[in-house]
DRENGURO-767036 format. One line per 4 residues: number of its first residue (from 1); their letters; for each residue x, y, z of C-alpha. Coordinates in Angstrom, 1 decimal. Each point is the difference from the previous one (the first is absolute). Layout:
BEGIN
NUM> a> X,Y,Z; ...
# end
This chain:
BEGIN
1> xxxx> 4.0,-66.4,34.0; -2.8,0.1,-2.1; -0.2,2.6,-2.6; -3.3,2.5,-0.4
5> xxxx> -0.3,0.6,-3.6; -2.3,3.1,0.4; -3.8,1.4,0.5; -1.8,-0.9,-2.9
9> xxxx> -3.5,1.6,-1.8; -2.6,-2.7,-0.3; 0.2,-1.6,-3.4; 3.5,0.4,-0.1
13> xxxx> 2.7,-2.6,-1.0; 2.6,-1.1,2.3; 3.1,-1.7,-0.3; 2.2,-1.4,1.8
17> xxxx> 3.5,-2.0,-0.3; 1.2,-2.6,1.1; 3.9,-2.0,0.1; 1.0,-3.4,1.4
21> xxxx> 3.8,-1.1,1.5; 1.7,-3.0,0.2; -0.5,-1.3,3.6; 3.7,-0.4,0.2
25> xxxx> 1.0,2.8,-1.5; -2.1,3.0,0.3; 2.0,1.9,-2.6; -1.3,-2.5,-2.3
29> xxxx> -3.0,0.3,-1.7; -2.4,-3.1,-0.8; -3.3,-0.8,-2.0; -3.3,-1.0,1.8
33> xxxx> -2.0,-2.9,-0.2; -3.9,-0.2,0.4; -0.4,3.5,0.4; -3.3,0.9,-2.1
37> xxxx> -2.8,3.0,0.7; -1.7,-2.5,1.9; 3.2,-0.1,2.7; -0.7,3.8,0.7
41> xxxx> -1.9,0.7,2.9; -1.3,3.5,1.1; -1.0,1.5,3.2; -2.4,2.6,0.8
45> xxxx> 0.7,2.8,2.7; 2.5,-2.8,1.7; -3.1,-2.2,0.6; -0.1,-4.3,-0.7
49> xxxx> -2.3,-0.1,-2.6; 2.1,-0.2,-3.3; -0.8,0.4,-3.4; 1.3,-2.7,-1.7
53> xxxx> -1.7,0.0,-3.4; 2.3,0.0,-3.0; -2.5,2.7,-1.5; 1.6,3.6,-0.9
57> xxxx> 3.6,-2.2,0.9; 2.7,0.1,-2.5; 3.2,-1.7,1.0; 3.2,-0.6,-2.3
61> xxxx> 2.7,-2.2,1.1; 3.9,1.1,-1.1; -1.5,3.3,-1.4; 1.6,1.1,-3.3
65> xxxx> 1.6,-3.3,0.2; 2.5,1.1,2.7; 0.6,-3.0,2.8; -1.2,0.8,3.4
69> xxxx> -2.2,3.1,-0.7; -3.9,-0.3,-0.5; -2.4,2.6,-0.1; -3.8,0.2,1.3
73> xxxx> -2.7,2.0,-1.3; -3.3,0.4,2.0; -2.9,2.1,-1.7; -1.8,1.4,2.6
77> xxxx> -3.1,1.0,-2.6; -0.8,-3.9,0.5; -2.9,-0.6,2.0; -0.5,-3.9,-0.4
81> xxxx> 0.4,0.1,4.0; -2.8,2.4,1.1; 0.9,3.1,2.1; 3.6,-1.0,0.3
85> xxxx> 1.8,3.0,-1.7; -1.2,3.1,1.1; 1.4,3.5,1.3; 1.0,0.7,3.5
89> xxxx> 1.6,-3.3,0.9; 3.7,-1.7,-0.1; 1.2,-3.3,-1.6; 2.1,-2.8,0.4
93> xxxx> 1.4,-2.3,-2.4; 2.0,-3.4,0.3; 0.6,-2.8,-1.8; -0.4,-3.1,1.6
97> xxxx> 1.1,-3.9,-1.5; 2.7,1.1,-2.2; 3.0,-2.6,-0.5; 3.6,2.1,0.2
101> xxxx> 3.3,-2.2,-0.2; -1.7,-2.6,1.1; -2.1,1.6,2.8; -3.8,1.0,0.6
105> xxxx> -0.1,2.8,0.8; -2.8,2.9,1.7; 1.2,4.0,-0.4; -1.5,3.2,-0.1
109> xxxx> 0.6,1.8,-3.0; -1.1,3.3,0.6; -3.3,2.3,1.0; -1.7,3.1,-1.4
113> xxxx> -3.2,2.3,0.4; -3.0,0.6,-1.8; -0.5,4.1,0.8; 1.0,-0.4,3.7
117> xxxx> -1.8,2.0,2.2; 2.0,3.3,0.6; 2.0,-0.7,-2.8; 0.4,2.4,-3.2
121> xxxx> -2.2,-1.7,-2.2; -3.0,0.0,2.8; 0.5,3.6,0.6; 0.1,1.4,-3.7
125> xxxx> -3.2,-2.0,-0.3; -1.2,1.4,3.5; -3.6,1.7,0.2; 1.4,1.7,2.4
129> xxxx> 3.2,1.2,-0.9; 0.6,-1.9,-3.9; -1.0,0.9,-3.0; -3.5,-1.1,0.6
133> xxxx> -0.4,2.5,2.3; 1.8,2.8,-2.2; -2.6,-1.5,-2.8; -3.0,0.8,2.3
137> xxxx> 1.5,3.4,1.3; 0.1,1.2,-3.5; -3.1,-1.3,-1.0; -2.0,1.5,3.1
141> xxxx> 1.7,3.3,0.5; 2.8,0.1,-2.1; 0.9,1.2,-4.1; -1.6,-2.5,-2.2
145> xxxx> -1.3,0.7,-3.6; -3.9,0.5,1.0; 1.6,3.0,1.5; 0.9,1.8,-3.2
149> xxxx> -3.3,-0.4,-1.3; -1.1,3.3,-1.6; 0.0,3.1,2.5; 1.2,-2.3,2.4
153> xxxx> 2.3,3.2,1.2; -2.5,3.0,0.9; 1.5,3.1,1.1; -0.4,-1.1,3.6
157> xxxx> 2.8,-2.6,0.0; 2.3,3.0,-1.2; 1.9,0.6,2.5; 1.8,3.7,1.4
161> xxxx> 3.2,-1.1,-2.0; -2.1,-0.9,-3.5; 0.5,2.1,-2.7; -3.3,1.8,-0.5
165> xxxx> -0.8,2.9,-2.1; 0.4,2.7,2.5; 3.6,-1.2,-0.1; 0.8,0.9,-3.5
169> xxxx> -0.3,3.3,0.4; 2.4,2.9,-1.1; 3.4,-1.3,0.9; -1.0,-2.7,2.1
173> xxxx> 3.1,-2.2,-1.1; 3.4,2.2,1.4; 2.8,0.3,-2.4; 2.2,-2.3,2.0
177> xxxx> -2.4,-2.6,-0.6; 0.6,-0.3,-3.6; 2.4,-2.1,-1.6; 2.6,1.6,-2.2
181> xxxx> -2.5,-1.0,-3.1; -3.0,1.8,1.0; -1.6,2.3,-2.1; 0.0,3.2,2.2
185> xxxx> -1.0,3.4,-0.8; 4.1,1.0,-0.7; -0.2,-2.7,-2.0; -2.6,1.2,-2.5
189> xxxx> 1.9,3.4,-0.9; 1.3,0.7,-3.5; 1.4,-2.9,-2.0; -0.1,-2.0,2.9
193> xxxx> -0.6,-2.6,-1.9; 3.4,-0.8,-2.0; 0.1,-0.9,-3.7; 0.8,-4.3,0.6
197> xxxx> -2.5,0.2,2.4; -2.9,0.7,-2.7; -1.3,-3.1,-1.8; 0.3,-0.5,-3.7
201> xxxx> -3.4,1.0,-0.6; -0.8,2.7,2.3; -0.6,3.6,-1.3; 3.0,2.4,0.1
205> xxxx> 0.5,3.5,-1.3; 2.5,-1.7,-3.4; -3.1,-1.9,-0.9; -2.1,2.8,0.5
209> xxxx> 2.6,2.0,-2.9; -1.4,0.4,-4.0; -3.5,-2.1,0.5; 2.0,-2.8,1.4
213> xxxx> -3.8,-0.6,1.7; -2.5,0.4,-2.5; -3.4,1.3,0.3; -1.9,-3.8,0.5
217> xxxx> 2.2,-0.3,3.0; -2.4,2.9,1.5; -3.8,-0.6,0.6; -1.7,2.9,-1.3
221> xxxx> -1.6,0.9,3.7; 3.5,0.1,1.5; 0.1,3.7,-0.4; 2.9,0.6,2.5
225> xxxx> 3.1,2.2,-0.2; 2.5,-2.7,-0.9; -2.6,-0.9,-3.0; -0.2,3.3,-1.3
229> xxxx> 3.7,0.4,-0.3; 0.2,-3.1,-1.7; -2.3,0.3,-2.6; 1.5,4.0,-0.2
233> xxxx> 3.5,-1.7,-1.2; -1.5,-2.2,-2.3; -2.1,2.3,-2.1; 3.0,2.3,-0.1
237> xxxx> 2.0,-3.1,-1.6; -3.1,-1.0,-2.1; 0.1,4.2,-1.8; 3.8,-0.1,0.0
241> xxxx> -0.1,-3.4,-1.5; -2.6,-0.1,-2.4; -0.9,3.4,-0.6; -3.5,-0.9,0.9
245> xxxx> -1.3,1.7,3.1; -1.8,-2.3,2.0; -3.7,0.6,1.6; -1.1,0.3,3.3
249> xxxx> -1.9,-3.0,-1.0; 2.9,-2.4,-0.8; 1.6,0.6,3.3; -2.8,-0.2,2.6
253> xxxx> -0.2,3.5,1.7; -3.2,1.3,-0.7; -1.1,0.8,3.2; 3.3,0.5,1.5
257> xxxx> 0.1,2.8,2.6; 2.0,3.0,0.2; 1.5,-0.9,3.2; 1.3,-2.9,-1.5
261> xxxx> 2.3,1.9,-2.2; 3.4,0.2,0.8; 3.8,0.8,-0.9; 1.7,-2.3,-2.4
265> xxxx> 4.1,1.0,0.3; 0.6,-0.7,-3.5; -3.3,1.0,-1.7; -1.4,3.2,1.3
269> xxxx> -3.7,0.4,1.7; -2.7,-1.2,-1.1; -2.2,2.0,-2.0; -3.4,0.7,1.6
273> xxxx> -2.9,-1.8,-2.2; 1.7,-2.7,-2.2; 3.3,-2.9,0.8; 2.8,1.9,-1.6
277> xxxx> 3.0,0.9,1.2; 1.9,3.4,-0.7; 3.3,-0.2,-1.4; 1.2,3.1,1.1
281> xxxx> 0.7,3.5,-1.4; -1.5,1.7,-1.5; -2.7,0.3,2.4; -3.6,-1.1,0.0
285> xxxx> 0.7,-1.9,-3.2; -1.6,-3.6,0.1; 1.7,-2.8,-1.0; -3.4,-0.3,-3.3
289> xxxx> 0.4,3.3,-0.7; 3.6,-0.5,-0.5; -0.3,-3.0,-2.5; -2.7,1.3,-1.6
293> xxxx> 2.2,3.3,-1.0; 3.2,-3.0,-0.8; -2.7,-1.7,-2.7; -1.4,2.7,-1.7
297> xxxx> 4.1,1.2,-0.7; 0.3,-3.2,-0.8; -2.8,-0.1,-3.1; 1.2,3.7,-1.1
301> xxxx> 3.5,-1.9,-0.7; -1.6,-2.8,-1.8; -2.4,2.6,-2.2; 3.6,2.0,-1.1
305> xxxx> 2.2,-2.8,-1.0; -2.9,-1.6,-1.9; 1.5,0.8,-3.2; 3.4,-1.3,1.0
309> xxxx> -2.1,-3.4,1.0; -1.0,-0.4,-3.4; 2.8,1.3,-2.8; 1.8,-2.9,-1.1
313> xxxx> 3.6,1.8,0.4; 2.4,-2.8,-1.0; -1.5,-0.6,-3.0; 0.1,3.3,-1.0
317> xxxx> 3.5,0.5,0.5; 0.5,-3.4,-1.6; -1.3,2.0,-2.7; 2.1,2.8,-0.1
321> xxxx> 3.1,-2.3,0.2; -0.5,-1.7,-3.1; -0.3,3.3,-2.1; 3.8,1.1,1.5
325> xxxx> 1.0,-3.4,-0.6; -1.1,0.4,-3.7; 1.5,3.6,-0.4; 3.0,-1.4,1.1
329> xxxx> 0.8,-2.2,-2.4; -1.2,2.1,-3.0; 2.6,2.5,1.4; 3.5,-2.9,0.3
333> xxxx> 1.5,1.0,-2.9; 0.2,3.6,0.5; 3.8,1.5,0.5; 1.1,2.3,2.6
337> xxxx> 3.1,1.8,0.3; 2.6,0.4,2.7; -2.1,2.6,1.9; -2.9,-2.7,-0.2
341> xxxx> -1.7,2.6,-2.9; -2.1,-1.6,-3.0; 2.5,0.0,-3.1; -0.4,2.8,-1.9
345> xxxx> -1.3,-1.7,-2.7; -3.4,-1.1,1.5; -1.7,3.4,0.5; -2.6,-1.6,2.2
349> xxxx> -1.9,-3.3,0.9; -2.8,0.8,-2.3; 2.4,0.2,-3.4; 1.2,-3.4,0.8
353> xxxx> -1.7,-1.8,-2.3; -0.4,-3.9,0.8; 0.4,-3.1,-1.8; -2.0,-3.3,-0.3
357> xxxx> 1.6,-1.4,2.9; -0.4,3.0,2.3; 3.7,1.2,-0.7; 0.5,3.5,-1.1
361> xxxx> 1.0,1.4,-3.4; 3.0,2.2,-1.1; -1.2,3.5,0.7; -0.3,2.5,-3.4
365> xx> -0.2,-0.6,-3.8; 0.3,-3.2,-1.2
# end
């Protein structure tokens, strides 16, 4: 039996093997004699007229140097013989002349197709039915890339089931057809949002704590609540701090509007007409007023210890020091008695009469 080695697309290569036996024993295989390309002969569609040119015909004897097997190559992309490969039609090839043990031999080899007619190859390149025809479908009516030119979809080729405005109204999407991740209305009640949820850099109430945002972080036409409280805390800091009320000027409220004014938990109201907070009791008393009242204490204080400021007290007693320190040893040599008195012969300090050396004299007549 002759083997079919396959359907073919024009152009391609095929190749086909072939082995030789030893006549008397067919177990055993042989080498070939006088079998070159020009030996092969093929047929068309089972017709007489052979193509026997050795163009496009590769034949190797003993293939990979093995005995008995040889391997032919015919490259069907070879049109020395005009016409001869094309699609649609079936071939036969044999070799004819070759000298086997001995023996001249004839045999067919083995047949294939060139994109026979019904075959896969014919019908994926069908007009009809291939991807010719899918090519042209597209390109006629189909999706192709002129079709998503700009506008290309009006609101006509929405259909019923398009999303279209009227569709996203109130509600439009039911709860059930929300994943477990959607932001819902439930979702957006208080601290919702958990702490590791919020970035690094996002704004939370800590960093909102003793001017952790400063003034620059605000643009002066802000003038919302959650700016007003903000620059409230830090001109309370700024007076605590620095004894140095701030202005309205230095924090941006100039035209800010009552309504804007609001409770601060641990500062008090705002008082109407400047950015200060109250500290608490006693009533009505601004957060100025009350540092202004703090200084001028502060200079009466100064004013009365003045004099303390400038006395030079150490040396003075320094002073006073070295006269004890003298009286002392003028006095060394007096005697006391048991009871600690003066002796009775030294009436007092002033009749001790002193020598050279700072010692005193017997007391009396000489």
């Amino acid at each position: 039996m002759v083997p079919y080695y396959g359907d073919y697309a024009a152009n391609a290569t095929v190749y086909i093997p072939i082995n030789t036996f030893d006549s008397n024993d067919p177990a055993a295989s042989v080498t070939v004699t006088n079998l070159v390309n020009t030996d092969v002969h093929i047929h068309k569609d089972g017709g007489t007229t052979q193509r026997n040119n050795a163009a496009g015909i590769t034949m190797t004897v003993d293939f990979d140097s093995i005995t008995g097997n040889h391997l032919l190559i015919i490259d069907t992309s070879d049109n020395t013989v005009a016409d001869f490969w094309e699609a649609g039609h079936e071939y036969q090839v044999r070799i004819e002349g070759a000298t086997v043990d001995g023996g001249t031999i004839n045999a067919w080899v083995g047949s294939f197709s060139i994109e026979r007619a019904g075959g896969a190859l014919a019908l994926i390149k069908s007009a009809t039915y291939g991807l010719s025809a899918l090519k042209t479908l597209l390109d006629t009516t189909g999706i192709k890339v002129a079709s998503f030119a700009d506008n290309a979809i009006t609101a006509a080729s929405i259909n019923a089931d398009a999303i279209t405005n009227a569709k996203i109204a109130d509600n439009a999407i039911a709860a059930e057809n929300l994943a477990g991740d959607c932001i819902t209305n439930a979702k957006i009640a208080d601290n919702a949002i958990a702490a590791e949820n919020i970035a690094a850099d996002a704004i939370t109430a800590a960093k909102i704590a003793n001017g952790a945002i400063d003034n620059a972080t605000f643009a002066a036409d802000v003038g919302s609540t959650a700016y007003a409280t903000n620059i409230i805390a830090l001109a309370a800091r700024k007076a605590i701090d620095e004894y140095d009320p701030p202005t309205n000027a230095e924090f941006e409220l100039r035209t800010l509007p009552a309504a804007d004014y609001t409770v601060v938990s641990d500062l008090g109201t705002v008082q109407t007409g400047d950015a200060f907070a109250r500290l608490g009791a006693p009533a009505g008393v601004s957060v100025s007023a009350d540092i202004a009242a703090i200084k001028a204490e502060t200079a009466a204080i100064v004013a009365d210890t003045n004099e303390l400021q400038v006395d030079d007290y150490p040396t003075s007693i320094a002073a006073v020091k070295t006269v004890v320190d003298a009286i002392q040893a003028k006095t060394d040599d007096l005697t006391f008695t048991a009871a600690g008195q003066v002796d009775a012969n030294v009436q007092s300090v002033n009749d001790v009469a002193l020598t050279g050396d700072g010692s005193a004299t017997p007391w009396g007549p000489a």
